[in-house]
C-alpha positions as CSV (number, residue, x, y, z in Angstrom):
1,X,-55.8,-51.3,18.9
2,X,-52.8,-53.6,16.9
3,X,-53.6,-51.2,13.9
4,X,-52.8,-48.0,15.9
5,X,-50.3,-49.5,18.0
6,X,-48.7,-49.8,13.5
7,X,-49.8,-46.2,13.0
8,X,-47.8,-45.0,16.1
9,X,-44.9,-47.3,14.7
10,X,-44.3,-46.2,11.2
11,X,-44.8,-42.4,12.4
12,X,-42.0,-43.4,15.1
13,X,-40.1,-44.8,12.1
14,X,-40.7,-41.8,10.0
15,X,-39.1,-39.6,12.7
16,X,-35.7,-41.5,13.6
17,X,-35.4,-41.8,9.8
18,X,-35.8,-38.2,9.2
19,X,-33.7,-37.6,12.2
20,X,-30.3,-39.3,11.0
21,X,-27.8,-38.3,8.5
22,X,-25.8,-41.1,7.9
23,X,-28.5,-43.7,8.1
24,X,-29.6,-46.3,11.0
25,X,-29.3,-50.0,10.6
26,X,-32.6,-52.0,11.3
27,X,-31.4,-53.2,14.3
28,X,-30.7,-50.1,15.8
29,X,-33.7,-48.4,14.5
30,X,-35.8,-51.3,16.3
31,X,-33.8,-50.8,19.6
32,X,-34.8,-47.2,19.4
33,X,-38.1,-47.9,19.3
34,X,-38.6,-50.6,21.3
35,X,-39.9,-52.4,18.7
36,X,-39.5,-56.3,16.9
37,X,-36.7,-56.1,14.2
38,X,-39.3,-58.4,11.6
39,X,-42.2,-55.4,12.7
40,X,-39.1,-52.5,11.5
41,X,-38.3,-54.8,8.3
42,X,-42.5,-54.7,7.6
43,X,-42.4,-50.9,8.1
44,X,-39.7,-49.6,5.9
45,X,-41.5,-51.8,2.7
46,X,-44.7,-50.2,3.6
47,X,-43.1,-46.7,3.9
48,X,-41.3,-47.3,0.1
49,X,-44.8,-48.7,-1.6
50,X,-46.9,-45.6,0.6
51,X,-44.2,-43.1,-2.0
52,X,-41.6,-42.4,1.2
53,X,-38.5,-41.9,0.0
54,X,-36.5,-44.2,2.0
55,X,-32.8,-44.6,1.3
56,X,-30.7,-47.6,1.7
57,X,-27.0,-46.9,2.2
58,X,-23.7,-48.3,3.7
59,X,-24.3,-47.2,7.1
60,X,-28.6,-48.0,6.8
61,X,-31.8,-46.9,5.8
62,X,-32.6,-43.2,6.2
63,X,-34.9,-40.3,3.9
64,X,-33.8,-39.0,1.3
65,X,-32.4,-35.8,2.2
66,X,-33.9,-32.9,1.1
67,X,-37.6,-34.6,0.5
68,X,-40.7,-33.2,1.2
69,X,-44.1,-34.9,0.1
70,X,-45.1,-33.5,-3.4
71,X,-48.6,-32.1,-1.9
72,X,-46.8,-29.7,0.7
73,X,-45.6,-28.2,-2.3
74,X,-48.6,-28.0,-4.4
75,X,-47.4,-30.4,-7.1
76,X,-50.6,-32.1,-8.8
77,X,-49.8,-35.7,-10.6
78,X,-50.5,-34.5,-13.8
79,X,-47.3,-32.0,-13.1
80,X,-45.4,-34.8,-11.6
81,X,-45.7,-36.9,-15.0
82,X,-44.3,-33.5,-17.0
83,X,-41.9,-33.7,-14.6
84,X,-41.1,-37.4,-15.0
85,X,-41.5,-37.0,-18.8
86,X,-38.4,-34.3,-18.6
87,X,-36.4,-36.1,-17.0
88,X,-36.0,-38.7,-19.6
89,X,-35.5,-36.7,-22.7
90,X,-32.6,-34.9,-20.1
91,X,-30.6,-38.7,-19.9
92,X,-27.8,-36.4,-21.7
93,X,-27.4,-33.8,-19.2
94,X,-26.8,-36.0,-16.4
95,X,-23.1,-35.6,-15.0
96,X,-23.4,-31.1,-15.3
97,X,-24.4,-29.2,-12.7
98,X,-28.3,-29.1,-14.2
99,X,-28.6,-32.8,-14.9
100,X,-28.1,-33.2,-11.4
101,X,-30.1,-30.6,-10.1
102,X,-33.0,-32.0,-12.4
103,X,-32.1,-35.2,-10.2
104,X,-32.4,-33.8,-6.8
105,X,-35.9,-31.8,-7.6
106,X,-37.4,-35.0,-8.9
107,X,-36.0,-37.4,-6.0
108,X,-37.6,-35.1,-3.5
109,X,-41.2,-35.4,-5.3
110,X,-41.0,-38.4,-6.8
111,X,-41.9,-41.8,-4.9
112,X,-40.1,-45.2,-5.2
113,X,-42.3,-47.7,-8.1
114,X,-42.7,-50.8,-6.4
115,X,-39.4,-53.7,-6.5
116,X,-37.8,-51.6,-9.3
117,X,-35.6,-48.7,-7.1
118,X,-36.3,-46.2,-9.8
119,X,-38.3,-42.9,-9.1
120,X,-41.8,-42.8,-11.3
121,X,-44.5,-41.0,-10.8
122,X,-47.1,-43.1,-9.0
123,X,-49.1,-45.2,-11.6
124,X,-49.1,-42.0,-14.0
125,X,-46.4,-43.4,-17.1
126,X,-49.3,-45.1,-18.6
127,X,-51.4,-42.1,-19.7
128,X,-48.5,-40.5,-21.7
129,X,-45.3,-41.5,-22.9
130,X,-41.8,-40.6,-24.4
131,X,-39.2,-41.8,-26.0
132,X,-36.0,-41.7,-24.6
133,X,-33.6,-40.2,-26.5
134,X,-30.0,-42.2,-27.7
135,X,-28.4,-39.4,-26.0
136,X,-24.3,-40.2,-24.9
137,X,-24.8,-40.7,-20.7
138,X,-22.5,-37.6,-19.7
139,X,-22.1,-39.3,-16.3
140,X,-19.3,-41.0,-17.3
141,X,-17.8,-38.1,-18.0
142,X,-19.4,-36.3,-14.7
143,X,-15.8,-35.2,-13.7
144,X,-15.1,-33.6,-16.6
145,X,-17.9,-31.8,-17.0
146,X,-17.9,-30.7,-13.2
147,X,-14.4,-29.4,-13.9
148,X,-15.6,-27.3,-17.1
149,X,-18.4,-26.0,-15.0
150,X,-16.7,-24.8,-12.3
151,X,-13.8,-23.3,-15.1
152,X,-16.9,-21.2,-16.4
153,X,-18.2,-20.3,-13.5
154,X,-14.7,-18.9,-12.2
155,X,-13.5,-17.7,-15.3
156,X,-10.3,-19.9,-15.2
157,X,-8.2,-21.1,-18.2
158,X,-8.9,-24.8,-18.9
159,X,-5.9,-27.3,-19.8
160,X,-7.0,-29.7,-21.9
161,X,-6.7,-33.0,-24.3
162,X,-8.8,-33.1,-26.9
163,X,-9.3,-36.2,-29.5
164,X,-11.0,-35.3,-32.6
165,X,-13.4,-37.3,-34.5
166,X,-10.4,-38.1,-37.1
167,X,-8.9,-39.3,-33.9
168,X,-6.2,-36.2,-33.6
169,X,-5.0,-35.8,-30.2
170,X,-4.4,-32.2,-29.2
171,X,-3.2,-30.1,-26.2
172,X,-4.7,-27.0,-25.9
173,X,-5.3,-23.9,-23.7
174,X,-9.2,-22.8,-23.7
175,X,-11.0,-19.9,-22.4
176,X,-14.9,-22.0,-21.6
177,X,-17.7,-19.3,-21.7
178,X,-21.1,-21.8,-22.1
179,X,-22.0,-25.0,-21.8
180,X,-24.4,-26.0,-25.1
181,X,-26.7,-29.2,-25.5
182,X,-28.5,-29.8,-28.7
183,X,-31.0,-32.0,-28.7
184,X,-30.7,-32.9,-32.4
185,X,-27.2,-34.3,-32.0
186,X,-28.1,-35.3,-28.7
187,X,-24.9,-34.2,-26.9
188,X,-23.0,-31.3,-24.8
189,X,-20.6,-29.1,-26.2
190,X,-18.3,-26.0,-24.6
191,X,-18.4,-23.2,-26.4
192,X,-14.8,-21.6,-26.0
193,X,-12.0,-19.0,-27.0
194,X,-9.3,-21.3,-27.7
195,X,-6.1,-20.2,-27.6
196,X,-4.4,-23.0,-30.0
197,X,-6.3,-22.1,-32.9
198,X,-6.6,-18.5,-32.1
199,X,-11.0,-18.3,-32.9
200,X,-13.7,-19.5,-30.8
201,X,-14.4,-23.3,-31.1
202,X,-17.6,-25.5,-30.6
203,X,-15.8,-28.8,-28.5
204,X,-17.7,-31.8,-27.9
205,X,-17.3,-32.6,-24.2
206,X,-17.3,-36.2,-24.2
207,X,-14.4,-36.0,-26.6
208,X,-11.9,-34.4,-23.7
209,X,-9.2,-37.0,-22.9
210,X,-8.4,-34.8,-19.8
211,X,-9.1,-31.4,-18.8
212,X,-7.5,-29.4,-15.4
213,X,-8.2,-26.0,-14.4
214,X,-5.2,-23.3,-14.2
215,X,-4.8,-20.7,-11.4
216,X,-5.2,-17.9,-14.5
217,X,-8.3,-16.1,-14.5
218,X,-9.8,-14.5,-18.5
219,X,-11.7,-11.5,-19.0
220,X,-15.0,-12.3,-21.0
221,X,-14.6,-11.8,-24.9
222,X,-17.3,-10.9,-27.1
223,X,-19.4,-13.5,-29.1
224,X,-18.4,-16.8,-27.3
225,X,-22.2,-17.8,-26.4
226,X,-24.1,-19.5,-28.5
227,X,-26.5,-17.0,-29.6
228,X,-23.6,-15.6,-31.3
229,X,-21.3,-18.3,-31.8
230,X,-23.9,-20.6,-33.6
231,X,-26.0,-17.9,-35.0
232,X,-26.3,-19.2,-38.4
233,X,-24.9,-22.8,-37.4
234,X,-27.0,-25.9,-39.2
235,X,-26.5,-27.1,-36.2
236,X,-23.1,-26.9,-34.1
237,X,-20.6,-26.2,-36.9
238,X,-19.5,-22.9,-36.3
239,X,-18.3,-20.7,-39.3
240,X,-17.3,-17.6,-40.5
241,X,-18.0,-18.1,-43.9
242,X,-22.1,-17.9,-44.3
243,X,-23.2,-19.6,-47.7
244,X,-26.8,-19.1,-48.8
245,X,-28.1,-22.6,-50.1
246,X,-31.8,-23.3,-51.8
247,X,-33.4,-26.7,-52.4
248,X,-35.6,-28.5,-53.8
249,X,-38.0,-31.2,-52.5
250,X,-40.7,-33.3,-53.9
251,X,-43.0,-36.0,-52.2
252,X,-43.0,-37.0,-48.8
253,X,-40.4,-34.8,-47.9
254,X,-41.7,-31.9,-49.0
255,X,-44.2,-32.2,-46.4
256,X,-41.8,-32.9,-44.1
257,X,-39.9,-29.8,-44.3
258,X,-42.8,-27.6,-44.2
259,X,-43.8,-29.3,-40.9
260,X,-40.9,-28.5,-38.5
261,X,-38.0,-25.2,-38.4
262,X,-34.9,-26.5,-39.4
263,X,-33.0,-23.0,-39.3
264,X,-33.6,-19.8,-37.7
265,X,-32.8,-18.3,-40.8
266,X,-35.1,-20.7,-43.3
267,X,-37.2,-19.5,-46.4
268,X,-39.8,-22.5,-47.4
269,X,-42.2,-21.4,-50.4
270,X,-44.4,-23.6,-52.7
271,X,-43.1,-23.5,-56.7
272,X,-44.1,-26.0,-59.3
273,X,-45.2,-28.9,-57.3
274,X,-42.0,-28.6,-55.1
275,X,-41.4,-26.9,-52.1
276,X,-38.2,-24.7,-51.9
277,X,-36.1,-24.5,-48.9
278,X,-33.4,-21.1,-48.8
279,X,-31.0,-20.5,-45.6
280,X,-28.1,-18.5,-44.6
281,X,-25.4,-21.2,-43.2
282,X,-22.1,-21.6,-41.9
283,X,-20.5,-24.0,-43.8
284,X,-21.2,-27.3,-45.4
285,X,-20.5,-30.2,-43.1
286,X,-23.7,-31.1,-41.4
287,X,-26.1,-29.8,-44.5
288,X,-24.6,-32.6,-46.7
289,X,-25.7,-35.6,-44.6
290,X,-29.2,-33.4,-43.6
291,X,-30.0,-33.4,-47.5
292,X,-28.7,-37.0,-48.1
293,X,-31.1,-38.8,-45.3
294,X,-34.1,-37.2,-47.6
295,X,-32.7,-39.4,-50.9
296,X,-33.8,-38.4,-54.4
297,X,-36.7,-36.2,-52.6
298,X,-34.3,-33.6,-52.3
299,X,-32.1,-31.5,-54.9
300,X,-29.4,-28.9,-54.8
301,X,-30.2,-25.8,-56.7
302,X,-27.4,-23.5,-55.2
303,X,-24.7,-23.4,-55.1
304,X,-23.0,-25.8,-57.3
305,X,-20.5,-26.0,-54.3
306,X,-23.3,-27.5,-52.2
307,X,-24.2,-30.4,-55.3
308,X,-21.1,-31.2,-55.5
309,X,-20.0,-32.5,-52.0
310,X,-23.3,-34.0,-51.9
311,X,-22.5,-36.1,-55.3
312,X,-19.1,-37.0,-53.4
313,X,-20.5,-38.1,-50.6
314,X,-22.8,-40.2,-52.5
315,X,-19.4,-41.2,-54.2
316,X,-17.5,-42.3,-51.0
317,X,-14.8,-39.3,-51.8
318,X,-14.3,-38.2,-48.5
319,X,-11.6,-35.5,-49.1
320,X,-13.8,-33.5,-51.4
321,X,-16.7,-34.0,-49.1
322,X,-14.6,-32.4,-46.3
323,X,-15.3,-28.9,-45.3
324,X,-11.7,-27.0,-44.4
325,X,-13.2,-23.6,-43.3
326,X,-14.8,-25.7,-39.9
327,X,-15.2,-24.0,-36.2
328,X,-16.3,-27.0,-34.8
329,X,-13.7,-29.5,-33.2
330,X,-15.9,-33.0,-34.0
């Protein structure tokens, strides 16, 4: 009878959570119900280790608005660890719009672990794992990526302060048209039209000093997305100028380059023992330090442009390493 009289409990528990908004103190929650405040405390733990959602705020305990158990919605474990799995290599997006979307799906089919406060698929981590990546945590800069957002969404001009990776600081009127993350570079840029250097530029958002949106509302231009904006981008250095380059690599990293695409535009063939790599690319900057992390494995063959930054970059010289013609403001 004492177990049903608990069953009857935690259901009456379950409702008066589900009911409030703003959450209900214990105390209350057990005057509700008629019930002893030490039974209430016993209930909410069970509730959190049973995978309900239950919320602790300011004003109480409540569910987590929004939830619905994961089965209701047909979501199998196996689905809930992709899910979980996701979410980690996203640790960058967190602070836009879709980082926090990402958050709100998984809260509402995702349970509590036991004493940690983190969400986790129940006892699922163990059969496959990831790395998380050493992405920048854009939710310290969650208000300034709301307010790009919303500028792309509305089409309004963007004010903004920009600091370089030289450390130039900059005021600047931009036209935003796409938000872009790149998982190689682990970060989030805006692609924009920007109006101080007349071109479309590639900015890193966690680089904005401040950023405001003006009443003025832009009509779309052409070719500031990033299908066409980094269309023959190493990665995200944008440039006019598209240079055809072809190396040569030996040893490990021969097999290494033949393994994974590196550019959409890549030519690997097999000549002489060595494996030779041809792309179309705009500009220099992030090819030097891609060919310099593979050593002696890797040579320049064209053009002699491309061999000689990489020689003064082995060289410390970092004014002729530097690439003028960049669309990118690092």
């Amino acid at each position: 009878m004492a177990r049903n009289d608990r069953i009857a409990r935690l259901f009456g528990v379950l409702d008066h959570l589900a009911r409030s908004k703003r959450g209900l103190p214990l105390r209350s929650l057990a005057e509700r119900g008629g019930w002893k405040l030490r039974s209430v405390y016993r209930d909410i733990e069970a509730l959190q280790l049973a995978g309900f959602p239950v919320a602790h705020a300011d004003n109480g305990y409540r569910l987590m608005e929004g939830w619905v158990p994961a089965t209701q919605l047909g979501v199998d474990r196996e689905e809930l660890l992709a899910l979980y799995l996701a979410r980690q290599q996203a640790v960058g997006w967190r602070g836009s719009r879709v980082g926090e979307a990402l958050e709100r799906l998984y809260a509402k089919l995702a349970s509590p672990a036991r004493g940690s406060g983190t969400l986790i698929p129940m006892d699922l981590g163990e059969s496959f794992s990831v790395a998380a990546p050493a992405a920048r945590d854009h939710a310290t800069h969650g208000q300034t990526v709301a307010t790009i957002d919303r500028a792309i969404r509305e089409r309004r001009v963007l004010s903004a302060i920009y600091e370089s990776l030289d450390g130039d600081v900059t005021r600047r009127a931009i036209e935003p048209a796409q938000l872009h993350w790149d998982p190689r570079l682990e970060a989030l840029y805006l692609i924009a039209h920007c109006r101080l250097r007349k071109d479309i530029r590639i900015f890193a958002t966690h680089r904005f000093k401040a950023v405001a949106c003006q009443r003025e509302v832009f009509a779309p231009r052409p070719g500031v997305t990033s299908t066409e904006a980094l269309r023959h981008a190493f990665r995200v250095w944008r440039d006019d100028h598209v240079i055809p380059i072809r190396l040569a690599f030996t040893g490990r990293a021969a097999r290494l380059v033949t393994e994974r695409k590196w550019h959409p535009s890549q030519r690997v063939t097999r000549a002489a023992g060595r494996v030779i790599f041809e792309a179309e690319i705009a500009g220099f900057g992030e090819a030097v330090p891609w060919i310099l992390s593979f050593g002696a494995e890797c040579t320049v063959l064209e053009p002699p442009e491309l061999g000689d930054r990489v020689r003064a970059a082995i060289g410390g010289n970092p004014v002729a390493a530097r690439n003028p013609r960049r669309r990118t403001e690092r």
